[in-house]
Backbone bond lengths (Angstrom), bond angles and torsions (degrees), N, CA, C in turn:
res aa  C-N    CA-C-N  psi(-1)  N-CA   C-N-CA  omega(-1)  CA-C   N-CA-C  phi
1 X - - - 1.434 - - 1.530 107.92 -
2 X 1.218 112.41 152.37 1.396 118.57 -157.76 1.502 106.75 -130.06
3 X 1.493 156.59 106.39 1.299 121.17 -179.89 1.954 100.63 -153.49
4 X 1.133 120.30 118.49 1.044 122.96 145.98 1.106 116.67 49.98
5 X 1.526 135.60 136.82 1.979 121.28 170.71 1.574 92.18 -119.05
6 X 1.644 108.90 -49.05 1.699 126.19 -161.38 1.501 110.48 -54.56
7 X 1.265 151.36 147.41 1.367 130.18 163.64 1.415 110.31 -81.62
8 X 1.571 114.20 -14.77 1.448 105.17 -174.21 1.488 89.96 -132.08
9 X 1.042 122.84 150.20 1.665 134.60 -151.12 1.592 112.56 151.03
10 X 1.437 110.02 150.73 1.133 141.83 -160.26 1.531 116.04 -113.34
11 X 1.187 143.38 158.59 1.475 126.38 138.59 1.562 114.37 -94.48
12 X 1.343 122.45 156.15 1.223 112.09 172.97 1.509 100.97 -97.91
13 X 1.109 79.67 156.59 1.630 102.99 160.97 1.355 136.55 -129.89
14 X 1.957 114.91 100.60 1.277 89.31 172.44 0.859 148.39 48.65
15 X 1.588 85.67 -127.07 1.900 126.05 -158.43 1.491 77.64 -47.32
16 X 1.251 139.03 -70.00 1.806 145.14 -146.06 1.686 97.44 -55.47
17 X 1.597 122.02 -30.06 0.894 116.17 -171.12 2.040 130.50 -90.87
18 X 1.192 99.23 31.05 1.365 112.79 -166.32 1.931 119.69 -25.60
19 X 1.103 91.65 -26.67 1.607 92.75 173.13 1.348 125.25 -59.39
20 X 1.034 95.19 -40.22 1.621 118.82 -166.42 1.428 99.35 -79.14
21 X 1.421 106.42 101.99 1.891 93.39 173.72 1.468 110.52 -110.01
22 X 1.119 136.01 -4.63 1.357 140.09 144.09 1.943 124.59 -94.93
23 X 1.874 87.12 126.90 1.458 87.41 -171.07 1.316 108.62 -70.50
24 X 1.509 111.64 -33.59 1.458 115.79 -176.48 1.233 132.94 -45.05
25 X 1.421 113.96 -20.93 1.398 129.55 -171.87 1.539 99.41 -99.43
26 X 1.494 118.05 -11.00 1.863 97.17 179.92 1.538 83.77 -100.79
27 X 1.461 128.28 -16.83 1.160 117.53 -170.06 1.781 121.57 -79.95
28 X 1.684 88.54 -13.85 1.422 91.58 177.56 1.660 103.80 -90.33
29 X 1.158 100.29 -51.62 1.505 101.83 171.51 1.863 129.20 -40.02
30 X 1.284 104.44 -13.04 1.342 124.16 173.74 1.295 96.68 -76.77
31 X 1.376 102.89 -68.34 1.750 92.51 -177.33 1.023 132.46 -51.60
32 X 1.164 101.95 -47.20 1.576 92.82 -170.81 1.327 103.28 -74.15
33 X 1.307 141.09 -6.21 1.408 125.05 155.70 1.897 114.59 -56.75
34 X 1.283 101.59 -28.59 1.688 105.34 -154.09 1.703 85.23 -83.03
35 X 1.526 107.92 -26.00 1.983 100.02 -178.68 1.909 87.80 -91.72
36 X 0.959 161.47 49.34 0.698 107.99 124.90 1.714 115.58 -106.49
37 X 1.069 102.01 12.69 2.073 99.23 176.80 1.323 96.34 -107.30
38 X 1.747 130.22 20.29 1.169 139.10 132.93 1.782 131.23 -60.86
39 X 1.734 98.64 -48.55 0.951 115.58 -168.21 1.802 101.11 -90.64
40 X 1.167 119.41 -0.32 1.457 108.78 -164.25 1.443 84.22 -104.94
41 X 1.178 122.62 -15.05 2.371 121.68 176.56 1.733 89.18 -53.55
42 X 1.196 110.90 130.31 1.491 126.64 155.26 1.483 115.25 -22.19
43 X 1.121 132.70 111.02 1.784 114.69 159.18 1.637 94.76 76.61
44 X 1.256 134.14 44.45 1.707 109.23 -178.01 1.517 65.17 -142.07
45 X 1.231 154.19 -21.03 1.550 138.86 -173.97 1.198 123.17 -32.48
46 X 1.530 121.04 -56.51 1.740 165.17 137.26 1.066 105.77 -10.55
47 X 1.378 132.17 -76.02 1.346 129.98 -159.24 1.492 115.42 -80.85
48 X 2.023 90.33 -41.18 2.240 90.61 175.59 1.049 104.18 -45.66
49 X 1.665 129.49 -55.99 1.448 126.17 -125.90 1.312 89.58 -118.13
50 X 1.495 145.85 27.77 1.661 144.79 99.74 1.561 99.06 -51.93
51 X 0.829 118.24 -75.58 1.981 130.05 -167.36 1.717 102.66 -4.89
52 X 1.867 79.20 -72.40 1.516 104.25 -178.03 1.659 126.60 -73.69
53 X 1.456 119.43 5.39 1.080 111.66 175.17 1.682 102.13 -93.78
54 X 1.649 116.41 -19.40 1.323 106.39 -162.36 1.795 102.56 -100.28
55 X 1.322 104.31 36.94 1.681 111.51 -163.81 1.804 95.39 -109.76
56 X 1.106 120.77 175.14 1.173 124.36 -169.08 2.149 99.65 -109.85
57 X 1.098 120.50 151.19 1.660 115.61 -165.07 1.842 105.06 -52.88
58 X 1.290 107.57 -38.85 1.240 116.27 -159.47 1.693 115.04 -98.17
59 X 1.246 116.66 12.32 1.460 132.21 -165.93 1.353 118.60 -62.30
60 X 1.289 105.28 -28.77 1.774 116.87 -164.65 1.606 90.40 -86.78
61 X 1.471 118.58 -50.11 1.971 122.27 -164.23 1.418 81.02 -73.12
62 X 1.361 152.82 -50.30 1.123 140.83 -145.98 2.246 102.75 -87.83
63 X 1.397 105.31 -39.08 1.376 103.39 158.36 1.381 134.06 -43.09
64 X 1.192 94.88 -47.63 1.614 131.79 -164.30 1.988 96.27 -69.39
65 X 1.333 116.13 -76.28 1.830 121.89 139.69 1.585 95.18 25.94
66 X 1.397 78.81 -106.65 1.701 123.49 -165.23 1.576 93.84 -37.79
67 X 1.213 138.52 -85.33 1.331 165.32 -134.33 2.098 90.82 -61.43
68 X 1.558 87.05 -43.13 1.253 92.46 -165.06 1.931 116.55 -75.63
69 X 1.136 73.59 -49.77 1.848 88.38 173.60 1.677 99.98 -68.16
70 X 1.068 145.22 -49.19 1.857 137.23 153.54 1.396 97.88 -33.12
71 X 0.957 154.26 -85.16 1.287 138.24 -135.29 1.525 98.65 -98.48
72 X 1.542 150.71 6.48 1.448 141.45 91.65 1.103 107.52 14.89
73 X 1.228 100.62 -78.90 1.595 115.44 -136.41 1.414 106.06 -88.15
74 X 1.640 113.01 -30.57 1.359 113.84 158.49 1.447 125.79 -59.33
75 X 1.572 124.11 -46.12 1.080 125.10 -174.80 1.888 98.48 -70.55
76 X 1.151 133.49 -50.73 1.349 123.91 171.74 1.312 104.45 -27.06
77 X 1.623 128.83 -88.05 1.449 138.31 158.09 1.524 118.36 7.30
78 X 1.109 82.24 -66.10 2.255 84.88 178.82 1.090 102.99 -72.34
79 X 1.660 128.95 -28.74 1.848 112.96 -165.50 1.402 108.36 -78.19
80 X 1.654 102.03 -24.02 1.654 92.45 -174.61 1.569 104.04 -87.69
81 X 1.484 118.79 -25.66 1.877 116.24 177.10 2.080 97.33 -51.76
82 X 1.447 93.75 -49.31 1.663 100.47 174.90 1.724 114.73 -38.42
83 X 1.465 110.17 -63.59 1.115 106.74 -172.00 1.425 128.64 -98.60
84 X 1.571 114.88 29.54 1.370 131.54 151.50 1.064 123.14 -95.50
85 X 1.648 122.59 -4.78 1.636 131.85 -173.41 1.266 86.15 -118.88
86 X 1.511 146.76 -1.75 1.669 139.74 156.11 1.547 96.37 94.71
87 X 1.369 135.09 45.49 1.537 128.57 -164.96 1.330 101.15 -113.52
């Protein structure tokens, strides 16, 4: 499950974002926003940044992939449980 941290926040979109011609780079840039209120937890400095040295460059876009096409395939799953109970 995935949901929100900010109370006020946006989704981006893309298409809106024409500058940006690589996703990888807002996608990395995500992260490393999300490590750094990783890295600011007491004592967790140490262990992320082992974590992340033994990770491969592309791990997070390639997580990210996976994660995304699963919950596809989940939401497909529920629409058809949905539309065998007539909802």
């Amino acid at each position: 499950m995935a949901r929100r941290l900010a109370p006020k926040n946006a989704k981006i979109d893309l298409a809106e974002l024409a500058d940006i011609k690589d996703e990888r780079r807002l996608l990395y840039a995500m992260g490393y926003e999300t490590a750094n209120v990783h890295l600011g937890t007491k004592g967790a400095a140490k262990a992320v940044l082992a974590d992340l040295d033994k990770r491969e460059e592309d791990w997070l876009y390639d997580a990210t992939k996976k994660m995304t096409k699963s919950t596809l395939a989940d939401q497909a799953d529920w629409k058809k449980h949905m539309d065998k109970q007539g909802q």
